[in-house]
N, C-alpha and C positions, 0 to 999 in steps of 0.2 A: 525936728529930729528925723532921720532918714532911718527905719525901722530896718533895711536892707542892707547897711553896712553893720550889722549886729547879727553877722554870719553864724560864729558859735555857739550862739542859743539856739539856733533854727531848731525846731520838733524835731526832727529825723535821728537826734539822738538822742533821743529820749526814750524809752518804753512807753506804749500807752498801757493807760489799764485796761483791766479783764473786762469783758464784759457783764453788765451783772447779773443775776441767776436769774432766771423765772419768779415773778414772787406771785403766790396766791392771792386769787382776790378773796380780799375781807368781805367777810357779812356786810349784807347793807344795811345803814341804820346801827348798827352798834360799835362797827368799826370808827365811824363816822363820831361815835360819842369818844372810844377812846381819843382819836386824831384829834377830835377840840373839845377838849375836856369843861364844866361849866358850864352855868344855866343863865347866867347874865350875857354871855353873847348869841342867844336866840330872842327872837320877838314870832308872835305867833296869831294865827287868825288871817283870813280873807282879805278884811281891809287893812289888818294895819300891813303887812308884809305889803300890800299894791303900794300905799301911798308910801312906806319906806322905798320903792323902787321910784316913787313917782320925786320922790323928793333930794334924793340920790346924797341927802345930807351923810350918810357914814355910808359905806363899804358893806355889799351883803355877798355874802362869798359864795354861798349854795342856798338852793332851798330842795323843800324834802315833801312830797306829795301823797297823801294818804293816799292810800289804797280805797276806792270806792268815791272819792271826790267826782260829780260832777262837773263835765271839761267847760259847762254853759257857768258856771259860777267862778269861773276863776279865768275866763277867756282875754279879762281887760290884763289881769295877772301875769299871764303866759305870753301875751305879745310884748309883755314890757321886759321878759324875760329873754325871750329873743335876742329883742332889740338891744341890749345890753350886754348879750353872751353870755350868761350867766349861766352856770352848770345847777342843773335839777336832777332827781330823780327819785322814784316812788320809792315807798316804805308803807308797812305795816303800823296798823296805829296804833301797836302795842308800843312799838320804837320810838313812834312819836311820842306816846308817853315818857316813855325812859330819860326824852331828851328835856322834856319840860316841865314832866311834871303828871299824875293821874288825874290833878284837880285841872288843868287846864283846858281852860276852851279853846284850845287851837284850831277847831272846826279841818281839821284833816290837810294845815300847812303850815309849816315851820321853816324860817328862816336862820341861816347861821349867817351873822354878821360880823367883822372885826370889832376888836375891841379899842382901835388907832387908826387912826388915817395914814392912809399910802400915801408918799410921795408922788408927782406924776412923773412918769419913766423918760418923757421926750425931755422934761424941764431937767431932771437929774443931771440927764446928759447931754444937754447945754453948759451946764455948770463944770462938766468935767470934765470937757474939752476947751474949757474958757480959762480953765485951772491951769496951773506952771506945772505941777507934779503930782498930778492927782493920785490917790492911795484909794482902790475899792476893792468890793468885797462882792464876789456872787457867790450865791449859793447854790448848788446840785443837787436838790433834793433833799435837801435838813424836811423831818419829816416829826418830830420829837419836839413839843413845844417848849420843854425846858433847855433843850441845847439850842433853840434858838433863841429864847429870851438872854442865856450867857454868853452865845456869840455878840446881840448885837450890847450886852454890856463891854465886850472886849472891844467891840467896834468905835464905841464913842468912848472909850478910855484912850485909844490908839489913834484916835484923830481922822477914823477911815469917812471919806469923803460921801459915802453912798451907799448899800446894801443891796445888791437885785435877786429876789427871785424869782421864780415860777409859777405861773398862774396856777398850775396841778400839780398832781401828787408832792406834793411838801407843804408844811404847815404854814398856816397865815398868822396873820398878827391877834390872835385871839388873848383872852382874860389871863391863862397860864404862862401864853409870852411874856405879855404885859407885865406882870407879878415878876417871874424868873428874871427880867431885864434889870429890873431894882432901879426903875425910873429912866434906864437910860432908851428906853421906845420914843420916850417924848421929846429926844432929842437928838436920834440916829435919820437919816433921810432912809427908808423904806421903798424901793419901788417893784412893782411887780409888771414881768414881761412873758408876754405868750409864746417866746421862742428865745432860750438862755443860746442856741449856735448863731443866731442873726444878729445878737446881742452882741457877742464876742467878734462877730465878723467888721463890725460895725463901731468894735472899740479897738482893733484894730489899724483899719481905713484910715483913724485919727490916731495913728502915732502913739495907740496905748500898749503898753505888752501884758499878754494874758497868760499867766503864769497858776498851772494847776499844781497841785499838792495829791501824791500819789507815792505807796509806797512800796510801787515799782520804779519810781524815776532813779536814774545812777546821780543827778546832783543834792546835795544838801541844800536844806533852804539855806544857809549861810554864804552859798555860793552864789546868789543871786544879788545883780544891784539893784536893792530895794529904790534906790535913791532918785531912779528912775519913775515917768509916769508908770503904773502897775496896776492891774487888776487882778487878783486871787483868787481863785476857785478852788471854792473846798468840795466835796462830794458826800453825799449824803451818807447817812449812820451802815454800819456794814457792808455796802454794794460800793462805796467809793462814789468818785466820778465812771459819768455814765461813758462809755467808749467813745461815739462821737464828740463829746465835749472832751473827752481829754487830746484826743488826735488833733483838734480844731487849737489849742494851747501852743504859745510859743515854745514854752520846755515845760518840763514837769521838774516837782522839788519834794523831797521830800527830809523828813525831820528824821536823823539816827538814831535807833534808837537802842539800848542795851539790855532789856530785861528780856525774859520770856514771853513777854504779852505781844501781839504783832501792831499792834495799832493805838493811837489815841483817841480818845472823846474827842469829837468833830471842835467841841467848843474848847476846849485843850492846846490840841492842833493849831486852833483859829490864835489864841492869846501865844503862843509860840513863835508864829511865824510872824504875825502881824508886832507884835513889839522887835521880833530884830529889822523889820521895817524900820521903827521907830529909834532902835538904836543908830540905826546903819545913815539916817539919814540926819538925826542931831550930830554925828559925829563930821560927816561933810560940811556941817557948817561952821567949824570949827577950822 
């Protein structure tokens, strides 16, 4: 497919969205409990958090450094921390309690781990360029673990071939996911990538169209042919899609809507747009 003879959709008429406000940093350590809600996706203590890095058997997404830790006690810790990219940073071991517990011997470090294994992101996207018409889904920042456990239920109700999001700020696959999903985590492909504009650049190059959901665009989702290879981009809970991620989009689309409220639940949105997907594309086969 020759993405350059599909002149009409080009970005340029499209609105991008707004930039999004400034947002305040959250407290550290408590923020951090709201964001991943649940005491069964931490493990906690010197050795056990090393040898979980050492054994790389599940996904550890942060870890959190007491205040007053000895850096000679936890040096084999921290290079494996490195070596992996793994985002750290101190707290108060009052937080630390909060997160695990007063009885806990965490000795001044706690890990936050997924509660699901991630897909690998290189393997996804072999699959979905090997695919005839593939249907995915990225995410911009879902930051709210229960809108994304109902997105990716909408996702594997809807047959979407992949889910990508963002190493930071938006929520990972943690216990609340897991729960809100209602089983469908164990069967959605998950991947996480360090830069959602390289991603798109890159699903592009292969002949994919990246179609954001904005509710500045002048087209309806309806006016979209789903039936094409498509990647969807939704954007995170009130900021939207982040500006360069919507500009980087072939067009934007957005859902009509008639009451007084300006916007939908991201997960909403998502079950909306992705079933006239599903309509638009059982109906061509016909």
């Amino acid at each position: 497919m020759n993405r350059k003879k599909k002149g009409k959709f080009q970005k340029s008429q499209f609105k991008a969205a707004e930039p999004e406000e400034k947002r305040r940093l959250p407290e550290k350590g408590r923020a951090e409990k709201k964001r991943f809600p649940g005491s069964g996706n931490y493990i906690f203590g010197v050795l056990p958090v090393t040898e979980a890095l050492r054994a790389a058997n599940r996904r550890v997404e942060k870890i959190f450094i007491g205040e007053g830790v000895k850096p000679g006690r936890i040096s084999e810790m921290m290079r494996l921390i490195r070596q992996k990219g793994i985002a750290f940073q101190k707290n108060s071991r009052q937080e630390l309690e909060e997160m695990v517990g007063p009885s806990a011997n965490h000795q001044g470090i706690v890990a936050l781990t997924s509660a699901a294994e991630y897909y690998p992101a290189e393997i996804l996207l072999e699959e979905v360029f090997s695919g005839s018409k593939p249907l995915i889904l990225i995410l911009d920042g879902v930051e709210d673990p229960r809108n994304l456990g109902a997105i990716l239920r909408v996702a594997e109700c809807s047959g979407v071939d992949g889910v990508f999001i963002p190493e930071r700020r938006a929520v990972g696959l943690n216990e609340t996911v897991v729960k809100s999903s209602a089983g469908a985590s164990e069967y959605v492909k998950v991947a996480k990538v360090t830069n959602l504009n390289r991603l798109i650049d890159e699903l592009k190059e292969n002949n994919i169209w990246v179609i954001g959901a904005s509710g500045e665009a002048e087209m309806n989702h309806t006016g979209w042919d789903w039936t094409q290879p498509t990647a969807l981009v939704l954007g995170g809970e009130g900021s939207g899609l982040h500006r360069l991620t919507a500009e980087k989009c072939d067009a934007l689309v957005k859902i009509p809507l008639k009451g007084r409220i300006e916007s939908l639940n991201v997960s909403v949105a998502a079950g909306v747009i992705l079933f006239e997907a599903v309509r638009q594309r059982e109906s061509a086969e016909f």
